[in-house]
One Martini backbone bead per residue (centre of mass of N, CA, C, O) as a GRO file, in nm:
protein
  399
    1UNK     BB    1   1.089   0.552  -1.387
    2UNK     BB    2   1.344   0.479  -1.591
    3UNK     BB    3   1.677   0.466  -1.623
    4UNK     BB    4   1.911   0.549  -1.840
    5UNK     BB    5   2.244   0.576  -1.872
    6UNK     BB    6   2.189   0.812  -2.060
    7UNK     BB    7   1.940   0.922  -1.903
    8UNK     BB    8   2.102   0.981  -1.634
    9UNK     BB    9   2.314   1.179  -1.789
   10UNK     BB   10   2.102   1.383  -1.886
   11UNK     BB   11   2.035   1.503  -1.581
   12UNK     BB   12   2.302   1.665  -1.528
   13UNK     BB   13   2.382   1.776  -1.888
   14UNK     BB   14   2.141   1.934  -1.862
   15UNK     BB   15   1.899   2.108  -1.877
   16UNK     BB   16   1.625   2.076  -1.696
   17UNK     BB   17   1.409   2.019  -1.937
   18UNK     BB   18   1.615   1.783  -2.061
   19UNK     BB   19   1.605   1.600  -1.772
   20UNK     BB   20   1.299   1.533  -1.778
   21UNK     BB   21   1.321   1.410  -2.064
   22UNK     BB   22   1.520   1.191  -2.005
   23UNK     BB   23   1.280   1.034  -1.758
   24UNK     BB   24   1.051   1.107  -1.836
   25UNK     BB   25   0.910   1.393  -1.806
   26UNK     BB   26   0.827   1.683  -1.782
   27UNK     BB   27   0.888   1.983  -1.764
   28UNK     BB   28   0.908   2.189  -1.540
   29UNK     BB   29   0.693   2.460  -1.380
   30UNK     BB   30   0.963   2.676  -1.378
   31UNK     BB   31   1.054   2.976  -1.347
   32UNK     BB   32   1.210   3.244  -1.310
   33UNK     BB   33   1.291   3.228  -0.939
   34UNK     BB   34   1.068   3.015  -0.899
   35UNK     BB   35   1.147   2.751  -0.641
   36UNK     BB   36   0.784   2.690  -0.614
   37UNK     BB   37   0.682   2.589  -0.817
   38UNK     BB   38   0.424   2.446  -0.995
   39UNK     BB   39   0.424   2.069  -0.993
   40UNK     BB   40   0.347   1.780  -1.212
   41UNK     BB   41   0.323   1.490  -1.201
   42UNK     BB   42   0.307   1.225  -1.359
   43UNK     BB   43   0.123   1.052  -1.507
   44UNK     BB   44   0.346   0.856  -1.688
   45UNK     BB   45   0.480   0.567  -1.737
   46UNK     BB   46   0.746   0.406  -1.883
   47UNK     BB   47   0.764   0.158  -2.071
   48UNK     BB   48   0.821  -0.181  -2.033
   49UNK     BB   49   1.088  -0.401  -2.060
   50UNK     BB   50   1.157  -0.732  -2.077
   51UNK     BB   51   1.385  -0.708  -1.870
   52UNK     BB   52   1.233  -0.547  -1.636
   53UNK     BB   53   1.020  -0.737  -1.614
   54UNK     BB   54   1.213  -0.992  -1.542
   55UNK     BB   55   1.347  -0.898  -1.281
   56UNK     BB   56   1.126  -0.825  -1.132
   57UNK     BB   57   0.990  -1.119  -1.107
   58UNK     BB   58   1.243  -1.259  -1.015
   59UNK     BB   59   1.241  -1.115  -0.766
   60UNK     BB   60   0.977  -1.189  -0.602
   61UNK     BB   61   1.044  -1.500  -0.630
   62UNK     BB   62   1.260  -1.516  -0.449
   63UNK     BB   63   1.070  -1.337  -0.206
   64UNK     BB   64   0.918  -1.538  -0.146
   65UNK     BB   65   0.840  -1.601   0.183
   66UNK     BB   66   0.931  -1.397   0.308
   67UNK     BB   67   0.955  -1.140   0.509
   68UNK     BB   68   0.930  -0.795   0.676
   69UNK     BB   69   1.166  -0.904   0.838
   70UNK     BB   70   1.490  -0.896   1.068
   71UNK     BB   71   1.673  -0.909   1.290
   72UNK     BB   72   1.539  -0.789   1.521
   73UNK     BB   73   1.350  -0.541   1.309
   74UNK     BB   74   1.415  -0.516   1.044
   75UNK     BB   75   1.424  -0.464   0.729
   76UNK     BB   76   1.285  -0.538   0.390
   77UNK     BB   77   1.446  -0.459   0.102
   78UNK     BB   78   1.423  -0.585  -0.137
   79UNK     BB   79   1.195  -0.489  -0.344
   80UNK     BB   80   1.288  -0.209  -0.357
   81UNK     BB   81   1.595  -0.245  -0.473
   82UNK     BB   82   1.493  -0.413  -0.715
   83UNK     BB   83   1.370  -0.182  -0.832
   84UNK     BB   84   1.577   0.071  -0.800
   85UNK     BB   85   1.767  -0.083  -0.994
   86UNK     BB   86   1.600  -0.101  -1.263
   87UNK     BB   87   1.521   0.213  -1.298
   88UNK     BB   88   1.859   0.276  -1.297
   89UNK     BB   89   1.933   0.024  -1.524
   90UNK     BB   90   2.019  -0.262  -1.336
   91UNK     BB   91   1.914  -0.529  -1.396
   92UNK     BB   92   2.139  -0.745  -1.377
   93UNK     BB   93   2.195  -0.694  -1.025
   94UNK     BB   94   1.919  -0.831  -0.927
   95UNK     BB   95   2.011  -1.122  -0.876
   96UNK     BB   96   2.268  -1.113  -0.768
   97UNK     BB   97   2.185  -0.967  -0.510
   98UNK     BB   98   1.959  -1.124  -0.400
   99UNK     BB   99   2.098  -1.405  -0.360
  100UNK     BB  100   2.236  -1.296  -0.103
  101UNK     BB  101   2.007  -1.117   0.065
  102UNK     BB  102   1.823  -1.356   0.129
  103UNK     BB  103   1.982  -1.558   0.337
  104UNK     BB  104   1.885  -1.315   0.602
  105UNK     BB  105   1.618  -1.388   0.624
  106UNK     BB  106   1.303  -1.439   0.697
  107UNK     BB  107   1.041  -1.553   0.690
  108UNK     BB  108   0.687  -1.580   0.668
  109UNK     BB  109   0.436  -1.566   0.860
  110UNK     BB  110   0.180  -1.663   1.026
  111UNK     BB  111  -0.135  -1.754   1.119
  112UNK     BB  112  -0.375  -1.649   1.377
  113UNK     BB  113  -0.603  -1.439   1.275
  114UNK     BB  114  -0.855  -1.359   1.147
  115UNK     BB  115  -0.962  -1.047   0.909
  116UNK     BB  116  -1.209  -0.806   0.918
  117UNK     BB  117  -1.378  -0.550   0.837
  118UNK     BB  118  -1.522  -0.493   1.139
  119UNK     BB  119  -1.192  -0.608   1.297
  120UNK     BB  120  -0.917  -0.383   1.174
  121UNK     BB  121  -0.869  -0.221   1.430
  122UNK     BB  122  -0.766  -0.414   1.623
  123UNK     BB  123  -0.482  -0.465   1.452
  124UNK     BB  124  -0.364  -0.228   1.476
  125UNK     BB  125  -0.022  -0.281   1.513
  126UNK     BB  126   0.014  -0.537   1.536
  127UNK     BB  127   0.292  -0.736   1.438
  128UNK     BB  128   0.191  -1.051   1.552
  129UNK     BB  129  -0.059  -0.955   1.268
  130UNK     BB  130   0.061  -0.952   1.011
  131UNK     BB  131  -0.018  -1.258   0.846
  132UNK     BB  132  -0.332  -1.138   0.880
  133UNK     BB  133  -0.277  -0.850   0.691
  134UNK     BB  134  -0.217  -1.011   0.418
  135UNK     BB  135  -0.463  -1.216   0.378
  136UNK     BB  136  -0.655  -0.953   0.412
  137UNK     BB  137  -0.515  -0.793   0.111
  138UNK     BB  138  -0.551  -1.082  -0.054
  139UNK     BB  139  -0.875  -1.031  -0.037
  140UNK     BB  140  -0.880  -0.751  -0.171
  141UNK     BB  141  -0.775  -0.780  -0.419
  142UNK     BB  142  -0.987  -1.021  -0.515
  143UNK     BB  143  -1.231  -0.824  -0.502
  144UNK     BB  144  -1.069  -0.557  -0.582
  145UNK     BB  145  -0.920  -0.314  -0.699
  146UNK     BB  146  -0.623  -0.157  -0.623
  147UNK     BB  147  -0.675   0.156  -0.637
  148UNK     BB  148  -0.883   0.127  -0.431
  149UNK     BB  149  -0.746   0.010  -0.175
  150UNK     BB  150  -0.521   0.222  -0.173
  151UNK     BB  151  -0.712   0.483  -0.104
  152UNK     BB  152  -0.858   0.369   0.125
  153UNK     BB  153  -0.564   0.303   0.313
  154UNK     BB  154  -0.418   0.589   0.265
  155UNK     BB  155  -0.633   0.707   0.473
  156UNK     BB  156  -0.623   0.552   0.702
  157UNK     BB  157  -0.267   0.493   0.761
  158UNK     BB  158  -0.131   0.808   0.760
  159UNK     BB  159  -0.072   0.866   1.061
  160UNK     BB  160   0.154   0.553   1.032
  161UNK     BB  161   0.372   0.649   0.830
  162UNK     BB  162   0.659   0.601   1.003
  163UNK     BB  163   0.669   0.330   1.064
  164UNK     BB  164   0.902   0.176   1.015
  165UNK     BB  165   1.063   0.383   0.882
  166UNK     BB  166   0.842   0.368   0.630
  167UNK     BB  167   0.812   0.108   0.506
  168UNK     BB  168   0.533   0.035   0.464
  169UNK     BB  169   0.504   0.275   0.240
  170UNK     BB  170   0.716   0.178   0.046
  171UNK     BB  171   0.635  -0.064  -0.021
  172UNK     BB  172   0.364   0.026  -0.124
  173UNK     BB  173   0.480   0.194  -0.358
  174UNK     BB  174   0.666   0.014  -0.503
  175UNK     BB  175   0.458  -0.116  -0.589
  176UNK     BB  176   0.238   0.066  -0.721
  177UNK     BB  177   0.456   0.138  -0.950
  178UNK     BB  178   0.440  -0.165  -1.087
  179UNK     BB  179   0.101  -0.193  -1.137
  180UNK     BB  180   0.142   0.073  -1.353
  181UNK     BB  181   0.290  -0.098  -1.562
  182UNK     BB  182   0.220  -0.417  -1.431
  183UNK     BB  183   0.031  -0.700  -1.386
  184UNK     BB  184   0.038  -0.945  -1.081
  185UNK     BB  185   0.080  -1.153  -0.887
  186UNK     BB  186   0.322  -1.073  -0.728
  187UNK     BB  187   0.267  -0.757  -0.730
  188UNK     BB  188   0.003  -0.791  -0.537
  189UNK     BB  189   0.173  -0.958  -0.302
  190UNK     BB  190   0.346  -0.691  -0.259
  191UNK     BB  191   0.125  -0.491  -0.185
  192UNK     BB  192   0.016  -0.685   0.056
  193UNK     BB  193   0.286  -0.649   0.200
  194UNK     BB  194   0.274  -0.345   0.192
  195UNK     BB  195   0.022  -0.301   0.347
  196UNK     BB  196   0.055  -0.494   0.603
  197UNK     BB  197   0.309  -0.346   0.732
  198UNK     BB  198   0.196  -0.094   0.820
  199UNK     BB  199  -0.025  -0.167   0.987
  200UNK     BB  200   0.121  -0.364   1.147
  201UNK     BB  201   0.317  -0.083   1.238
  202UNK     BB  202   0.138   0.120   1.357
  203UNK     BB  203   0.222   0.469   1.442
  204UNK     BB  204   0.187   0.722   1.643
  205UNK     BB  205   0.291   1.060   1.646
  206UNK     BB  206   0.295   1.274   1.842
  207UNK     BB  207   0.006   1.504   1.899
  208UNK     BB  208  -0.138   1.852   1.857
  209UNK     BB  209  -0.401   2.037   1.803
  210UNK     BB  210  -0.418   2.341   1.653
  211UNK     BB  211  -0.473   2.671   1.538
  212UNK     BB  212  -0.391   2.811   1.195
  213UNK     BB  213  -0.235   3.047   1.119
  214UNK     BB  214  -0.124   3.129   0.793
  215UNK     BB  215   0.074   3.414   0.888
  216UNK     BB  216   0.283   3.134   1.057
  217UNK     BB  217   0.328   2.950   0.827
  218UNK     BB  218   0.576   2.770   0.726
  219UNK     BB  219   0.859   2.603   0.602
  220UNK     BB  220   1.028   2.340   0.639
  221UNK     BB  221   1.312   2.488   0.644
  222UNK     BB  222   1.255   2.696   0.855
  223UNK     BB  223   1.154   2.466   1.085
  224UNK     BB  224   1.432   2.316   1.096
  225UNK     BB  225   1.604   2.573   1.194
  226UNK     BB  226   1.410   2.555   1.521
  227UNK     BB  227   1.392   2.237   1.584
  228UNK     BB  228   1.382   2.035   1.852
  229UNK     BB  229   1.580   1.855   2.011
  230UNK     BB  230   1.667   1.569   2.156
  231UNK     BB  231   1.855   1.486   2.401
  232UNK     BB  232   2.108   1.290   2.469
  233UNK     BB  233   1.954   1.176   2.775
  234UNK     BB  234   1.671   1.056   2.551
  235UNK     BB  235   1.868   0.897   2.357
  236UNK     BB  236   1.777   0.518   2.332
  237UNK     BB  237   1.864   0.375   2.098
  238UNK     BB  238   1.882   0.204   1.837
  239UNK     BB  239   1.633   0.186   1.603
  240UNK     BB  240   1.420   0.427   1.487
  241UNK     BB  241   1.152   0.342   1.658
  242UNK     BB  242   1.294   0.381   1.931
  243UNK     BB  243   1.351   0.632   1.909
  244UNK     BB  244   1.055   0.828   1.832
  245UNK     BB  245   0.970   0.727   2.152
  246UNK     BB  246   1.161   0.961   2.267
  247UNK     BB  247   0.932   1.201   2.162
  248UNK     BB  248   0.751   1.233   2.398
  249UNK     BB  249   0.995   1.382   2.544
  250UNK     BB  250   0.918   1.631   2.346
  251UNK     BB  251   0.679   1.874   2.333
  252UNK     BB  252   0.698   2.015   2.078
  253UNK     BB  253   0.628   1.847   1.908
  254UNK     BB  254   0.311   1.833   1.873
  255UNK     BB  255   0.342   2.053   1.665
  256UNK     BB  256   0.484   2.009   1.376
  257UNK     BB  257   0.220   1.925   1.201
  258UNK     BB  258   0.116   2.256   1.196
  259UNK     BB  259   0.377   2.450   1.090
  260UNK     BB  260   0.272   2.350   0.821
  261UNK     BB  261   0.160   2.398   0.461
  262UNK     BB  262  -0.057   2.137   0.310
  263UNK     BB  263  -0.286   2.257   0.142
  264UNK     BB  264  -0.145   2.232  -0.124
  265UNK     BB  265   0.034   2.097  -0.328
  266UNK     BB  266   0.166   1.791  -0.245
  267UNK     BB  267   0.389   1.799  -0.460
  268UNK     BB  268   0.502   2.074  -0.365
  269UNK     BB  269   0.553   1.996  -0.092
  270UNK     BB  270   0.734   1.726  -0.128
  271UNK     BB  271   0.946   1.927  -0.248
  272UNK     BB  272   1.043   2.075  -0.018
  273UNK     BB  273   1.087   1.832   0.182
  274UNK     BB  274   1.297   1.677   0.020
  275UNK     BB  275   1.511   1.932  -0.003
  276UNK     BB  276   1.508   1.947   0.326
  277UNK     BB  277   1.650   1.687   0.397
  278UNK     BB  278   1.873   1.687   0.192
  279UNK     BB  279   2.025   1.903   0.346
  280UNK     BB  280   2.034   1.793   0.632
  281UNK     BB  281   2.193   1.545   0.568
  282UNK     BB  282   2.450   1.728   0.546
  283UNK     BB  283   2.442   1.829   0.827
  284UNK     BB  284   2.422   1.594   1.005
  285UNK     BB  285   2.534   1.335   0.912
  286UNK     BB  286   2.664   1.038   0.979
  287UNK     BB  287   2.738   0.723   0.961
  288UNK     BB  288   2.568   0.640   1.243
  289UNK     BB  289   2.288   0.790   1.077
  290UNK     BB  290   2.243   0.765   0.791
  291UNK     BB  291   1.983   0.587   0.771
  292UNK     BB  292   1.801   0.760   0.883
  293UNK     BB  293   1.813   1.007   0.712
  294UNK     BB  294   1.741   0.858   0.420
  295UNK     BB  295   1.401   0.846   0.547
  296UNK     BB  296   1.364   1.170   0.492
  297UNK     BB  297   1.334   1.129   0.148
  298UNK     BB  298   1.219   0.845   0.098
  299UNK     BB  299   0.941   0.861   0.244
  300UNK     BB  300   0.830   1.122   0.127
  301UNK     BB  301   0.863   1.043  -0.181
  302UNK     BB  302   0.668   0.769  -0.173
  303UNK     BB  303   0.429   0.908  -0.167
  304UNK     BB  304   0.423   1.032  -0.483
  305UNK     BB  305   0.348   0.737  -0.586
  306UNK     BB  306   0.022   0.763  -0.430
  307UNK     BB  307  -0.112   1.021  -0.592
  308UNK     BB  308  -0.278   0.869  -0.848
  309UNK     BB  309  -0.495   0.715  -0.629
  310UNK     BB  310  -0.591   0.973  -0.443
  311UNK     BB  311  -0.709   1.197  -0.306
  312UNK     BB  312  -0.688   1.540  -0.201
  313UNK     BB  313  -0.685   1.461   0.140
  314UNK     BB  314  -0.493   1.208   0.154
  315UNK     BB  315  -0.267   1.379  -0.005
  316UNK     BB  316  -0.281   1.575   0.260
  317UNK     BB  317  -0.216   1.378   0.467
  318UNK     BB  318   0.047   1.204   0.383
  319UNK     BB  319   0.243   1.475   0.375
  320UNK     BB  320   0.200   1.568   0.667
  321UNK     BB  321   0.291   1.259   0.771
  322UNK     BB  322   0.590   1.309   0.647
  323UNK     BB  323   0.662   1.540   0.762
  324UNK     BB  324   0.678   1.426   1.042
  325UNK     BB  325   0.854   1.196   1.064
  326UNK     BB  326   1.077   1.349   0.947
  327UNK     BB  327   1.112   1.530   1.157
  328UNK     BB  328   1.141   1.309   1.385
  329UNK     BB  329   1.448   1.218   1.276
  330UNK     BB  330   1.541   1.464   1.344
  331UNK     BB  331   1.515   1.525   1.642
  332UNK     BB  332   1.676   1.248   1.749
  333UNK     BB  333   1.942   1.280   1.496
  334UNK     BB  334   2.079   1.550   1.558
  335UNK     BB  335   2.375   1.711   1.500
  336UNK     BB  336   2.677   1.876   1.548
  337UNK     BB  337   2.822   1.895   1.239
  338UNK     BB  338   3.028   1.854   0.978
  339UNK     BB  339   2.963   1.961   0.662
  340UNK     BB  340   2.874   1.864   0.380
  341UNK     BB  341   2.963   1.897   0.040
  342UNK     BB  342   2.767   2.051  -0.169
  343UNK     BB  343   2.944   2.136  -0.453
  344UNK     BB  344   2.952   1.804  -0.545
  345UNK     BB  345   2.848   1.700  -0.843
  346UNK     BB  346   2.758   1.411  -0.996
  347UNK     BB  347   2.713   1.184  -1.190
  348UNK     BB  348   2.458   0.962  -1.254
  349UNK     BB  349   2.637   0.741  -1.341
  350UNK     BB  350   2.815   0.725  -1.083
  351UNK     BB  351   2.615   0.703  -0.861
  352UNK     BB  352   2.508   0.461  -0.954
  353UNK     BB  353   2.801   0.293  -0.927
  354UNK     BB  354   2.834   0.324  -0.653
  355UNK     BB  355   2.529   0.207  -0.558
  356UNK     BB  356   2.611  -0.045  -0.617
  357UNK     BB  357   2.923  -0.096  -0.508
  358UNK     BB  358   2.811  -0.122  -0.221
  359UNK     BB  359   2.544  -0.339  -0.174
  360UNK     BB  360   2.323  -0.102  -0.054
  361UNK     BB  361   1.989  -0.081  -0.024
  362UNK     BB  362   1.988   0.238   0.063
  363UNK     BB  363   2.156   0.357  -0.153
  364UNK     BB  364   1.970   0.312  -0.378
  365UNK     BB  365   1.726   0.428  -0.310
  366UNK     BB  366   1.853   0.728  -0.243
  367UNK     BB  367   1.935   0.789  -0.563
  368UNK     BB  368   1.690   0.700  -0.702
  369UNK     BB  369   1.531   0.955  -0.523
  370UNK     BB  370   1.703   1.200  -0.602
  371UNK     BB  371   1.685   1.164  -0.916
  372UNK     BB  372   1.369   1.163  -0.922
  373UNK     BB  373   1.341   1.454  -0.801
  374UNK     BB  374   1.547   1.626  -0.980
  375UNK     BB  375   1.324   1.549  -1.263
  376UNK     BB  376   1.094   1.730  -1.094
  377UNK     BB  377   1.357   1.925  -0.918
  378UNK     BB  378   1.636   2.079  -1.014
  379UNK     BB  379   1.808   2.044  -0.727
  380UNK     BB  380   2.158   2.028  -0.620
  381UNK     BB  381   2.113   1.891  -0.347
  382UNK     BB  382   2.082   1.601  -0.494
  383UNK     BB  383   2.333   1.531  -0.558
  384UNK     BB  384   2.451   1.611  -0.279
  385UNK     BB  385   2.366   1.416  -0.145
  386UNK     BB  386   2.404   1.120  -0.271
  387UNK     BB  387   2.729   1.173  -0.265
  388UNK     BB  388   2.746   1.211   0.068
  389UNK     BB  389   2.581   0.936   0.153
  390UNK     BB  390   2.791   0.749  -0.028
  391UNK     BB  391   3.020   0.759   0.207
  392UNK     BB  392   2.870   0.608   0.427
  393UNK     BB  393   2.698   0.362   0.280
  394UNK     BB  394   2.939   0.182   0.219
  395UNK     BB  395   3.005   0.196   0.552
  396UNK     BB  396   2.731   0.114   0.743
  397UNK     BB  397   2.537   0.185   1.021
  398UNK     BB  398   2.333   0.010   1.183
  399UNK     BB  399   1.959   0.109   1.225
   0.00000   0.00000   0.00000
């Protein structure tokens, strides 16, 4: 959905339902008094304008041949910063700031050994085949549809979909959303690379199956009130995958994935999770943590992009393990801190003109993604999420 500026004043300024009117969404299917109503996805997303549609391709043209890493392990967010720069309606933005933001870019990766149909489990997870990856999603982009490609891959990849920070499975949303307005060969080529880079960095967190009585099943936000974080003496620090991974020692975590009813509607669990978050960044967020906590948002939000391409197994099985991730980044980053102030919402014209001015990759996604949630379940914790994360990341600490 892009939001033009006239339609992002009118999320913030309007009711409810001429909020999501206002986004291209139907209005909330949300009762007087039941906040867990249930919400349907969008079928369709609103036709691309010219100027739209050049801003993606000229993104994507600078972007060629980059990696999907830099800097010993950071990601390339720049695909995805520049559709939600697009999508907030701010296309002029798109080619000056990437033009910036790629000098600082590596490569993209060599071939070592091709991936075949019958040998892609060997390479699962290993990120020194990166490039072989890449290779094997676009030949099958050109055997199959892109829609097949993604339903069967969304199936395998699910249980590791937090590697990498999530990177991965947003990589590979946010190409999904573009090729979903127009198809094109350079969308093909990044949606390729964002699910190579998923596959890449693929990498299950700690998971013990218990078995389920429905009624011990908790909500998402129930769960993050007593859930047990990682003591100080054995959070790792560096990347977030590196703190995740110091997640094996604390054993109540095996069990995370299971404490919540994912059986419901993917997209009602999505909104429970990331209204769940969207509070937590408020409760916990520093400076210092900032950017891993906004992947505890855009993380789950990213699934919402995949869910009109997957069955509904495959839709619960991605809601699950974003619920799992997003729990990760909790327990390693959570700390007793002072509260953001929920109670101060911007406009969503200035929070947008904020995570402009701020020129940080994180911001965009993070606005971009509390606002397309607002759009679908209008809950005022997103716009003060927005606000309060990007007090943050105007002068982000990167993790």
């Amino acid at each position: 959905m892009t939001y033009s500026r006239r339609g992002l004043f009118g999320i913030i300024g309007k009711a409810a339902g001429s909020a999501a009117s206002a986004v291209g969404l139907d209005p909330p299917r949300q009762p007087a008094g039941k906040t867990n109503a249930p919400i349907a996805p969008p079928e369709a997303l609103p036709s691309e304008s010219e100027r739209e549609k050049a801003a993606r391709e000229s993104a994507l043209d600078l972007l060629e041949g980059t990696g999907p890493e830099y800097g010993g392990g950071l990601s390339n967010h720049g695909p995805m910063a520049a559709d939600a720069l697009v999508v907030m309606g701010r296309s002029e933005a798109v080619v000056p700031w990437l033009e910036r933001y790629r000098r600082g870019l590596d490569a993209a990766p060599t071939l070592r050994r091709s991936i075949g149909a019958g040998d892609w489990s060997e390479a699962l997870g290993r990120y020194d085949r990166v490039g072989d990856w890449t290779a094997f999603f676009r030949r099958e982009l050109l055997e199959r549809p892109w829609t097949e490609v993604v339903s069967i891959w969304c199936e395998r990849l699910a249980p590791g979909i937090s590697a990498a920070a999530f990177h991965g499975v947003l990589r590979a949303a946010y190409a999904a959303r573009t090729m979903r307005r127009a198809e094109s060969p350079a969308r093909g080529r990044e949606l390729a690379e964002g699910l190579a880079y998923w596959a890449a960095r693929y990498r299950r967190l700690p998971e013990r199956p218990t078995h389920k009585h429905a009624e011990t099943l908790r909500s998402p936000s129930e769960v993050l009130n007593t859930l047990e974080s990682l003591p100080a003496s054995h959070r790792a620090g560096g990347l977030i995958d590196e703190q995740l991974e110091a997640l094996r020692d604390l054993p109540s975590f095996s069990r995370v994935a299971d404490l919540v009813d994912t059986s419901s509607d993917p997209s009602v669990f999505l909104t429970r999770v990331t209204e769940a978050f969207a509070d937590a960044c408020l409760a916990h967020a520093t400076r210092a943590s900032a950017i891993a906590w906004v992947h505890t948002v855009t993380g789950p939000s990213a699934v919402r992009l995949l869910l009109p391409h997957v069955n509904p197994a495959t839709a619960r099985s991605l809601a699950r393990y974003a619920w799992q991730g997003a729990a990760g980044i909790h327990a390693a980053f959570s700390l007793p801190v002072p509260r953001l102030d929920r109670r101060q919402e911007d406009r969503a014209d200035d929070l947008v003109d904020r995570a402009v001015r701020t020129g940080d990759e994180h911001a965009f996604k993070f606005v971009e993604t509390c606002l397309r949630e607002y759009g679908i379940a209008p809950r005022p914790v997103y716009l003060s999420a927005a606000r309060g994360m990007l007090d943050f990341l105007s002068h982000p600490a990167r993790t």
